[in-house]
MITI-795725 format. One record per residue (C-alpha): residue in one letter; x, y, z. Coordinates in Angstrom, 2 decimals, m for minus. Layout:
# MITI-795725
(A (X Y Z));
...
//
This chain:
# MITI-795725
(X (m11.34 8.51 m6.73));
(X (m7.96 6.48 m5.49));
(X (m8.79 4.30 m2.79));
(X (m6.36 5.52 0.39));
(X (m5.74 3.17 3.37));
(X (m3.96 5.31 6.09));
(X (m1.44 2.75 7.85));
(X (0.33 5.27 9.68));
(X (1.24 4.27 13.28));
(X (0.27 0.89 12.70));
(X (2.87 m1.95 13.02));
(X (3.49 m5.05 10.39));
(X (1.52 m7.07 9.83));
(X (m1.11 m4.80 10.03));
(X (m0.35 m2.65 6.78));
(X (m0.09 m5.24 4.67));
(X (m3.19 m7.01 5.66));
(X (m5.01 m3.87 5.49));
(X (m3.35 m3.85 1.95));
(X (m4.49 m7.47 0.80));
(X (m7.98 m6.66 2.30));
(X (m8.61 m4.11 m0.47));
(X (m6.97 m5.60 m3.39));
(X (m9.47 m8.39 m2.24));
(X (m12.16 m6.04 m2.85));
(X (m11.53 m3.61 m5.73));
(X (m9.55 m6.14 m7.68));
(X (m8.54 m3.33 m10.30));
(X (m7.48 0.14 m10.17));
(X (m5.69 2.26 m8.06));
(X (m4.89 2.34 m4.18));
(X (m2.99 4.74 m1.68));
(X (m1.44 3.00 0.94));
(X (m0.10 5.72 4.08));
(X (3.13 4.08 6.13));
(X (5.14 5.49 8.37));
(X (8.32 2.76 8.60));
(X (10.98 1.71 6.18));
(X (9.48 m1.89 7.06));
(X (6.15 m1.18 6.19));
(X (6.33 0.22 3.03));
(X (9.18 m3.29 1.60));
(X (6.04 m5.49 2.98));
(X (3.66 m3.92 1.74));
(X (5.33 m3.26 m1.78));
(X (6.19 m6.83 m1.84));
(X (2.66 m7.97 m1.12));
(X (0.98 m5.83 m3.73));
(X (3.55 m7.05 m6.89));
(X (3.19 m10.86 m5.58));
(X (m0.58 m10.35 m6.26));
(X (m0.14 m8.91 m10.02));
(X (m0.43 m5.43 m9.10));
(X (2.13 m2.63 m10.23));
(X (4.04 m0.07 m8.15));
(X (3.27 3.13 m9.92));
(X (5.32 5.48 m7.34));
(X (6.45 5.56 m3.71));
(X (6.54 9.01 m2.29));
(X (8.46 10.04 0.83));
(X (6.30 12.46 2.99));
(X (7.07 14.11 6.29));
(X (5.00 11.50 8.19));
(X (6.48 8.79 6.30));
(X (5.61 6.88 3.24));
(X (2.78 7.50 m0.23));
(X (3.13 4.17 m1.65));
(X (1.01 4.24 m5.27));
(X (m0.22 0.68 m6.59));
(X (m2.16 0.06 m9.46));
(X (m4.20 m2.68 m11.34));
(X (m5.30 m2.08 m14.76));
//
């Protein structure tokens, strides 16, 4: 099962070290991350290729953001 961090409601930089927190911990595979700003999701896209992983797909929802990033 994907790994989801629900970010919603939260403000920078607190998405993206949610974000770094788990790719600390599961090193491969996939995570969810929720966001619910334009902001959020470029930081926390940005953070998550700088450290090697891939951005399989970025959905927009009604509450905001599915951002998809995997780590093979």
């Amino acid at each position: 099962m994907d790994k989801v961090i629900d970010a919603r409601g939260l403000s920078c930089p607190q998405p993206v070290i949610l974000t770094m927190n788990e790719i600390k911990k599961v090193k491969k595979g996939e995570i969810v991350i929720l966001v619910d700003t334009e902001t959020s999701k470029e930081n926390v896209v940005r953070a998550a290729i700088t450290n090697g992983w891939t951005v399989k797909g970025i959905e927009n929802e009604e509450e905001g953001y599915r951002i998809s990033i995997v780590k093979g």
